[in-house]
C-alpha positions in Angstrom: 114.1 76.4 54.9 117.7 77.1 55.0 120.5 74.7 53.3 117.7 73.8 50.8 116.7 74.9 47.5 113.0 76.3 48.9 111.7 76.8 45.4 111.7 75.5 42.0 111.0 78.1 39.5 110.0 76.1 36.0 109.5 77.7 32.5 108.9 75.8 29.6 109.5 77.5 25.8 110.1 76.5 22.3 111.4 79.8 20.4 110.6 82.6 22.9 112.9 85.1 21.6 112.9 87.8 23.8 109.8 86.8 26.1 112.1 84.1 27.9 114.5 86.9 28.5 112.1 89.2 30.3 110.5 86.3 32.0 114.2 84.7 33.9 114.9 88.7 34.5 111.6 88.4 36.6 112.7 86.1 38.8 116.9 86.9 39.0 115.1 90.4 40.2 113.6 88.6 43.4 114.8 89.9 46.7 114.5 86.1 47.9 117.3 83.8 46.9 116.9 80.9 48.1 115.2 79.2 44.4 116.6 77.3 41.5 115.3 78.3 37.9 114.5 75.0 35.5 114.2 76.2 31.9 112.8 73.7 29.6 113.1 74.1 25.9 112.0 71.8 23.3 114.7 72.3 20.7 114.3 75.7 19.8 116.1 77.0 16.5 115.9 81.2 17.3 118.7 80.8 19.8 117.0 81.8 22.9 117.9 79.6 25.2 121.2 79.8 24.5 121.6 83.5 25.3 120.5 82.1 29.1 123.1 83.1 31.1 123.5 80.1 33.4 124.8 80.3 36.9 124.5 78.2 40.2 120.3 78.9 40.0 120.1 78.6 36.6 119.8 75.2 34.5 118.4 75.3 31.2 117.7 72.0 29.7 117.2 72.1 25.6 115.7 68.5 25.1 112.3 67.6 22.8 109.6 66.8 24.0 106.2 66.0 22.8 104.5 69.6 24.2 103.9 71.4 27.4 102.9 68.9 29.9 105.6 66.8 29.0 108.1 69.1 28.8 106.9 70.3 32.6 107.2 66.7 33.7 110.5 66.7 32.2 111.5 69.7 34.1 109.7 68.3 37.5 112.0 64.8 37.1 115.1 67.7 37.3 113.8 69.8 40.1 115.0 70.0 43.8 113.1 72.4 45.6 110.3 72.3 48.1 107.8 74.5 46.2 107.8 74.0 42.8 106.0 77.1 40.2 105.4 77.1 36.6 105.6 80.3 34.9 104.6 80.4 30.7 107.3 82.5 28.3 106.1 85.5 28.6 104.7 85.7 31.9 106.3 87.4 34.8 106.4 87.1 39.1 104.7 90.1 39.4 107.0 92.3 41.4 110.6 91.9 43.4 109.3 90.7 46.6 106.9 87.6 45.6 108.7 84.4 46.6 109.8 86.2 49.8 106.3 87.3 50.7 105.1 83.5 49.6 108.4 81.9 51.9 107.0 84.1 54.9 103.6 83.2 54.7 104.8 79.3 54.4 107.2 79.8 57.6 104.0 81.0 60.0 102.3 78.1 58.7 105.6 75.9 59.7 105.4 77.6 63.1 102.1 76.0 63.3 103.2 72.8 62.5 102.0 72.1 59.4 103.4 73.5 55.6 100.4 73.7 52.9 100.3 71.3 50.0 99.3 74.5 47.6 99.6 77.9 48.3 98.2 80.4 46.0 97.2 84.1 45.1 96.1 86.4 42.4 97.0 87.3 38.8 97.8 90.3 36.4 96.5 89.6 33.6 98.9 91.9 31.6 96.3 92.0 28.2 93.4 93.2 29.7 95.5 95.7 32.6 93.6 94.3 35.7 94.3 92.1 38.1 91.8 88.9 38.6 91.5 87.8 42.3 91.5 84.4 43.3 88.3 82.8 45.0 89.6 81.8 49.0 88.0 78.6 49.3 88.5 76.0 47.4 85.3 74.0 47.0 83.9 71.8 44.4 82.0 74.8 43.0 85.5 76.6 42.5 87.0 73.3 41.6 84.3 73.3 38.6 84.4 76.9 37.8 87.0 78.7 38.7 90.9 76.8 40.2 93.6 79.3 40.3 96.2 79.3 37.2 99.2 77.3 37.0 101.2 80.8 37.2 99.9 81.7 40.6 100.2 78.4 42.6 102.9 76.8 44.3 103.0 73.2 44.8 104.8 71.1 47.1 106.8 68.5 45.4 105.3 65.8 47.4 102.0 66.5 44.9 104.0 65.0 41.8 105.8 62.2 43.4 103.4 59.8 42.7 102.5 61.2 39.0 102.8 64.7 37.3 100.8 66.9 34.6 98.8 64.0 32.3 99.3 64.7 28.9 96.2 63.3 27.7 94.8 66.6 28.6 97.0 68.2 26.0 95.0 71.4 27.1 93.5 70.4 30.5 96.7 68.4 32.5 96.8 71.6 34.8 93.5 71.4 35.8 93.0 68.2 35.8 96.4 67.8 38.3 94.8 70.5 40.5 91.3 68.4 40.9 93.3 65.0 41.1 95.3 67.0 44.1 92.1 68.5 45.7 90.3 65.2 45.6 92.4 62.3 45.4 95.3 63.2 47.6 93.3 65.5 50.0 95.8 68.6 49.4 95.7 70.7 51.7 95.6 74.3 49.7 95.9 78.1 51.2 95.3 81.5 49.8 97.4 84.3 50.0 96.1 88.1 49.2 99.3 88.1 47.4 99.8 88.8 43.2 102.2 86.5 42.3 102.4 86.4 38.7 101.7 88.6 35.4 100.2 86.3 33.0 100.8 87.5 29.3 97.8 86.6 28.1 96.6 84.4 24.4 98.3 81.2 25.6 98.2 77.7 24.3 94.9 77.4 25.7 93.0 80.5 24.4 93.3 80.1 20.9 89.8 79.1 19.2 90.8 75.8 18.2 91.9 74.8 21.6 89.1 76.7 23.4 86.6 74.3 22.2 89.0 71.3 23.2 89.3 72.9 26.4 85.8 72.8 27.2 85.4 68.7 26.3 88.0 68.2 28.2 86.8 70.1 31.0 83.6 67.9 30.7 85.5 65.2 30.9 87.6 66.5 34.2 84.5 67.3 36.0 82.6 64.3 35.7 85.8 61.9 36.7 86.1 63.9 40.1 82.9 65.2 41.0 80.8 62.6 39.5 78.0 63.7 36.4 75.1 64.6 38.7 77.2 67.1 40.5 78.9 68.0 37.0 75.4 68.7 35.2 74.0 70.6 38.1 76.8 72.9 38.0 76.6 73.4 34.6 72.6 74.1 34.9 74.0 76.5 37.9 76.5 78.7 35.5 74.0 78.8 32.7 71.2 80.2 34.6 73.5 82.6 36.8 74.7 83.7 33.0 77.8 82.4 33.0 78.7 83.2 29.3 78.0 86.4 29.5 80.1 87.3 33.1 82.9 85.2 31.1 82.9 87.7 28.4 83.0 91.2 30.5 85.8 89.0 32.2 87.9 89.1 29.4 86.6 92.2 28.0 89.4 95.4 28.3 87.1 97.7 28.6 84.7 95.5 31.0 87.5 93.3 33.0 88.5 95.9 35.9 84.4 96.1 36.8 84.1 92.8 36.4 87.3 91.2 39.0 86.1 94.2 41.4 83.0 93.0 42.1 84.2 89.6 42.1 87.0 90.0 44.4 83.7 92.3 46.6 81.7 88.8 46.4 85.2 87.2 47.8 85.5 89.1 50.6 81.7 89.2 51.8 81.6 85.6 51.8 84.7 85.6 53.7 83.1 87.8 56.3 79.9 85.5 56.6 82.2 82.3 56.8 
């Protein structure tokens, strides 16, 4: 890993004020070094990116762009490092010491002859106080149900030499590049018991508008990969294990803490039994 930039550290924003500030302070905190930062913004008029104090790790790029997916590709076509993480204004790496607990983790795996595609962990969810654990396995249930956020996985550039986020899925493309990378390129993908990020919460994705898009496109994911049988019997699966319901104590304050400890309980049993 040494005389190479090991990760690429990419946020994208469009008038982030002071968010963007607390979210590059995140990473210049990191004990680890050995990262460029990519900051992407789409022509922001509050003066933000400006006030980005660039230095040898540091490259803002102000350029439009026709949303987020595009303006993550655009970032991509810029980076240079061997792990490449996306981080939303407003989010954070969760404390000093994740990308040198994630660059340890990767050199074991080296010593074994073989670096993961992905690696990923677990998220604070900074809204709700609690943090939401990561299934293990990835399988096509969790493919269907449940892929770990954008925020918490590192990819190897290799997974977007061939294409990157598809902006067709103007609320999907992450997703939808996780499933293309977990079928169609046969990634290979690790877990680590390791919070990387805290994720601000009420993104692009959450609002009601874009909720309901979220789920069609979903639809649409799912039945390209997995095929509609496997799609619909998943679905049929969630509805009568009351999905909606374990959905809403998930992103209930009051309910969410219960809800990811017995999750992250279920986690570790099946763990045991596998």
């Amino acid at each position: 890993m040494e005389g190479k930039v090991f990760y690429s550290i990419i946020i994208v924003c469009l008038n982030a004020g002071q968010r963007l500030a607390d979210t590059v302070a995140s990473v210049r905190a990191q004990t680890y070094e050995n990262y460029e930062m990519i900051i992407k913004d789409g022509g922001s008029t509050d003066g933000s990116p400006e006030r980005v104090e660039q230095d040898n790790r540091t490259h803002v790029i102000i350029k439009k762009d026709n949303g987020i997916y595009d303006a993550m590709n655009q970032a991509i076509a810029e980076a240079s490092g061997t792990y490449l993480l996306f981080l939303n204004t407003g989010d954070s790496l969760y404390d000093d010491s994740v990308l040198e607990k994630i660059a340890n983790a990767v050199s074991l795996w080296n010593a074994d002859g073989k670096a993961p595609d992905i690696v990923y962990g677990n998220l604070y969810h900074k809204a709700l106080d609690t943090v939401i654990n990561a299934s293990p396995q990835i399988n096509d249930f969790t493919c269907y149900r449940n892929v770990p956020c954008h925020q918490s996985c590192f990819y190897h550039r290799s997974l977007f030499a061939e294409r990157g986020y598809n902006p067709r899925y103007n609320v999907r493309a992450d997703y939808e590049h996780f499933l293309w990378c977990f079928y169609e390129k046969k990634a290979d993908i690790r877990y680590v018991p390791v919070v990387v990020a805290a994720y601000e919460g009420g993104g692009y994705s959450e609002t009601k508008e874009n909720m309901k898009l979220s789920a069609r496109q979903h639809r649409e994911i799912v039945v390209k990969y997995m095929g509609k049988g496997k799609a619909d019997k998943y679905r049929l699966i969630l509805l009568l294990t009351l999905a909606p319901l374990r959905s809403a104590l998930a992103r209930s304050k009051c309910f969410s803490g219960l809800y990811n400890g017995a999750k992250t309980a279920v986690y570790k049993l099946k763990n045991k039994r596998g």
